[in-house]
C-alpha positions in Angstrom: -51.0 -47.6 -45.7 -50.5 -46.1 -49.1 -46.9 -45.3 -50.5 -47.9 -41.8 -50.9 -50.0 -41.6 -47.1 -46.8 -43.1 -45.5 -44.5 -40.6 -47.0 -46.5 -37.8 -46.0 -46.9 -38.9 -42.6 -43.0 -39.5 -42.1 -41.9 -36.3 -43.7 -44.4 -34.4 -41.8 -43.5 -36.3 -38.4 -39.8 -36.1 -38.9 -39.6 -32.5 -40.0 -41.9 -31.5 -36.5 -39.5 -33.3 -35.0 -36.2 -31.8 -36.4 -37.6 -28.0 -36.2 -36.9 -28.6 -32.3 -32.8 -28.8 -32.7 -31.6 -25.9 -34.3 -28.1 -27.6 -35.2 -29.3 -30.8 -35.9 -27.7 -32.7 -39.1 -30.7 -32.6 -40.9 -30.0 -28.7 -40.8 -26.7 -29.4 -43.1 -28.7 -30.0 -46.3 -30.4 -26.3 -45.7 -27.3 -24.4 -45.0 -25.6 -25.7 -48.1 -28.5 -25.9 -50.5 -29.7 -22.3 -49.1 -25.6 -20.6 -49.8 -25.4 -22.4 -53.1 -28.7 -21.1 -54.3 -27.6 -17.1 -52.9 -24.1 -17.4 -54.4 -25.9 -17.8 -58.0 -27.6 -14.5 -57.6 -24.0 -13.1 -56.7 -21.2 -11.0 -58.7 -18.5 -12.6 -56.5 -19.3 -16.0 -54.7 -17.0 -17.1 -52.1 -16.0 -20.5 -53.4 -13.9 -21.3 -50.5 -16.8 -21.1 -47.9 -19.3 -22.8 -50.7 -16.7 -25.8 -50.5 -16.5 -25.7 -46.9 -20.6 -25.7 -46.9 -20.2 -28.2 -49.2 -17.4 -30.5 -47.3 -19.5 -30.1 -43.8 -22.9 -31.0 -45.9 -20.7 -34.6 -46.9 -19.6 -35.1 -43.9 -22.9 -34.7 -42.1 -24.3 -37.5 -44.1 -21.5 -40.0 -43.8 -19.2 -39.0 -47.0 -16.5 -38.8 -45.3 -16.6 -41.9 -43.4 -12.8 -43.9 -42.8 -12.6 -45.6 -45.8 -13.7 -42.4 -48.0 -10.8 -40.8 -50.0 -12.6 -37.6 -49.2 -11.6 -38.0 -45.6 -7.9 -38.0 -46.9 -8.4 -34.3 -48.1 -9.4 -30.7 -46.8 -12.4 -29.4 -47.8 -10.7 -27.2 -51.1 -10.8 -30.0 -52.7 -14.2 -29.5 -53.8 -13.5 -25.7 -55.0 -13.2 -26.8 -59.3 -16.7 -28.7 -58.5 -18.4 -25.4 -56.7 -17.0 -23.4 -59.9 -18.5 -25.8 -62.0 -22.0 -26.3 -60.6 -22.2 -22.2 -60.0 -21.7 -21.9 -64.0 -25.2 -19.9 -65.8 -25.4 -23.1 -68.4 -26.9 -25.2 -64.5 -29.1 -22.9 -63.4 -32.2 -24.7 -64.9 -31.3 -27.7 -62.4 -31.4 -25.5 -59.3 -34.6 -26.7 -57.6 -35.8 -28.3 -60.6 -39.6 -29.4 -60.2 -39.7 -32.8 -61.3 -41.2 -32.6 -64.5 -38.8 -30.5 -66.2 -36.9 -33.6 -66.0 -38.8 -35.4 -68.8 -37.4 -32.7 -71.1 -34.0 -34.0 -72.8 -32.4 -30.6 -72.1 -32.8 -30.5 -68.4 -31.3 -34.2 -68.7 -28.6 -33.2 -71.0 -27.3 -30.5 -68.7 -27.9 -33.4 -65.6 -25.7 -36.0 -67.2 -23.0 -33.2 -68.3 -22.3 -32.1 -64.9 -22.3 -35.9 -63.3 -19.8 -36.7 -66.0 -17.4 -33.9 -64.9 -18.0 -34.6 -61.2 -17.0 -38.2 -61.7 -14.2 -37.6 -63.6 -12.8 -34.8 -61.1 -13.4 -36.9 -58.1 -12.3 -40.7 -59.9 -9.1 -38.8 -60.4 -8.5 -37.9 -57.0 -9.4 -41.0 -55.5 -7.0 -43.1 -58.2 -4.2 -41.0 -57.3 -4.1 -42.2 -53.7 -3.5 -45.6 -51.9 -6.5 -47.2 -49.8 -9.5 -49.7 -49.2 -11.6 -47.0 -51.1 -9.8 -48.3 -54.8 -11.5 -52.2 -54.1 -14.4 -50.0 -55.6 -15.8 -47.5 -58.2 -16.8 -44.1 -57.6 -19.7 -43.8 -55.0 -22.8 -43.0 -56.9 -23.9 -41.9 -53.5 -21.1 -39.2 -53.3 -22.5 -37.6 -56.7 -26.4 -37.7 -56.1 -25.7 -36.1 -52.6 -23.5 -33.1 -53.7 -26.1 -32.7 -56.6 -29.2 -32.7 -54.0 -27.2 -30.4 -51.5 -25.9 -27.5 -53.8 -28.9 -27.7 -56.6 -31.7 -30.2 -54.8 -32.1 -31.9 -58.2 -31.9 -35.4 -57.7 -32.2 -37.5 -54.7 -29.0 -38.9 -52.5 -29.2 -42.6 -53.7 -27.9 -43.9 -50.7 -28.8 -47.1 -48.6 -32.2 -45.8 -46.9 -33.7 -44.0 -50.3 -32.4 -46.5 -52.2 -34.3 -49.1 -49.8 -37.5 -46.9 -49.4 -38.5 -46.4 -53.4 -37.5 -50.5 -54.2 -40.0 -51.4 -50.6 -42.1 -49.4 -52.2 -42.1 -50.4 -56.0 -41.8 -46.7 -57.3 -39.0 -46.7 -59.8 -35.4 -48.9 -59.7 -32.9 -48.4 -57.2 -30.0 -47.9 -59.7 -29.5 -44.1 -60.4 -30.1 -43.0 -63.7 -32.8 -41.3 -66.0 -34.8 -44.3 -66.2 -35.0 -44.3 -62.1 -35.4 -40.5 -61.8 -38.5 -40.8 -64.2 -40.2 -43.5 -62.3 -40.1 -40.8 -59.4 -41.4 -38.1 -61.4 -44.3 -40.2 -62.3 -44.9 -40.6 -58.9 -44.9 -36.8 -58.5 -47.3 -36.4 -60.9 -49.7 -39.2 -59.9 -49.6 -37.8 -56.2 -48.8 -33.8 -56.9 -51.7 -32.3 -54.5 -50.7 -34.0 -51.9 -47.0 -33.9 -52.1 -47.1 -29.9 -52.5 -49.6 -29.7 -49.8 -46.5 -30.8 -47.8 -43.9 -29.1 -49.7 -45.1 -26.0 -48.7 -44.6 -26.9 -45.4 -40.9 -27.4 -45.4 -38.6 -24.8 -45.6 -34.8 -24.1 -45.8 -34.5 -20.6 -44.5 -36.8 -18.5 -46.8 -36.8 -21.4 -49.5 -39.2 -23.6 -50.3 -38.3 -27.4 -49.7 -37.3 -28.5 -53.5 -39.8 -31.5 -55.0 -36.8 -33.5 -55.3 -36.0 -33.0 -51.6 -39.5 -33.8 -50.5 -38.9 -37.3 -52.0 -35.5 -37.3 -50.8 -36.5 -37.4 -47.5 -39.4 -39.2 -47.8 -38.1 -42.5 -48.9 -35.1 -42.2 -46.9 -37.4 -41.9 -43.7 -39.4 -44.7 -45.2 -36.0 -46.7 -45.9 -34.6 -46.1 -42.2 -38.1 -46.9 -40.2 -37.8 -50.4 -42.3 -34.0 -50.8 -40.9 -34.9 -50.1 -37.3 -37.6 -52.1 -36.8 -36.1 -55.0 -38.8 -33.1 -54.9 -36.3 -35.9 -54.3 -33.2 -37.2 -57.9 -34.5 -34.0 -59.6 -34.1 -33.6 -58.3 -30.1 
């Protein structure tokens, strides 16, 4: 089967599937990427309960796992990082369609914000003692909070990560050169992929490109897993 067939058919599959549990995990991403995009059309956001979105989000997809420093902290922690993302000079990012990402101001403003999230959360994490210091900041920690509160990158985690490199689409090391190979494949496959965008929504909100692929190859990425692990029984 096609790349762009087997996508389709997992996202549309999965997303059938999750539409039956109303507090499933999957529902995590569309609470926090639904309040993040609201508090940017407000006067007064509340950036405590925007962290504590933002915190639940994490910890839904396995940020906050025993060996995290995250786990160490409450979710306040991530209040200077809501303030920052919430600034006017980001709102170009918030559900960015993928081509606006060829444009060296879109990736300007992208690499700006990951530069002050990994400094802000490096710092934390070297201040304390733990397993978590054997190893640099979690690449995976910044490409989910950016997909959860703006949906404008993927979460370069194990599945995704495993999904676009099975499927030769772009590199599996997150940076411009990887999110372009994906944006590529947006273009090349763009009926297709917004026949099923518009299928997928978080509350009143359309499914952001970037998510579509998000969950995609990570569906793609987990299917391999489990049935590489159903060989071995």
């Amino acid at each position: 089967m096609d790349t762009i067939d087997l996508l389709v058919n997992s996202v549309t599959t999965a997303y059938k599937k999750w539409r039956l549990d109303p507090n499933g995990r999957h529902r995590s991403w569309e609470h926090c990427y639904k309040n993040f995009h609201d508090a940017r059309l407000q006067a007064s956001p509340n950036y405590d309960y925007l962290s504590l979105q933002l915190a639940f989000y994490l910890a839904s997809w396995g940020m906050y796992r025993g060996s995290s420093f995250l786990l160490q902290k409450d979710y306040r922690i991530h209040i200077p990082i809501v303030l920052e993302i919430l600034k006017p000079e980001y709102d170009h990012l918030s559900g960015i369609e993928c081509i606006a990402l060829e444009k060296q101001e879109f990736q300007g403003s992208l690499k700006k914000l990951e530069n002050v999230m990994e400094k802000y959360y490096d710092g934390i994490r070297r201040g304390m003692k733990g397993p978590h210091l054997k190893y640099g900041l979690s690449t995976t920690l910044i490409t989910k909070i950016l997909m959860g509160t703006l949906g404008c990158v993927p979460a370069y985690d194990r599945y995704f990560v495993d999904g676009i490199k099975s499927q030769r689409v772009t590199t599996g090391n997150y940076n411009i050169s990887s999110l372009l190979g994906l944006v590529d494949f947006y273009k090349t496959n763009h009926s297709k992929l917004e026949a099923t965008r518009k299928q997928l929504k978080a509350y009143d909100l359309l499914y952001p490109q970037m998510k579509l692929l998000d969950v995609g190859f990570w569906l793609i990425g987990i299917n391999r897993d489990l049935y590489k692990n159903s060989d071995k029984k």
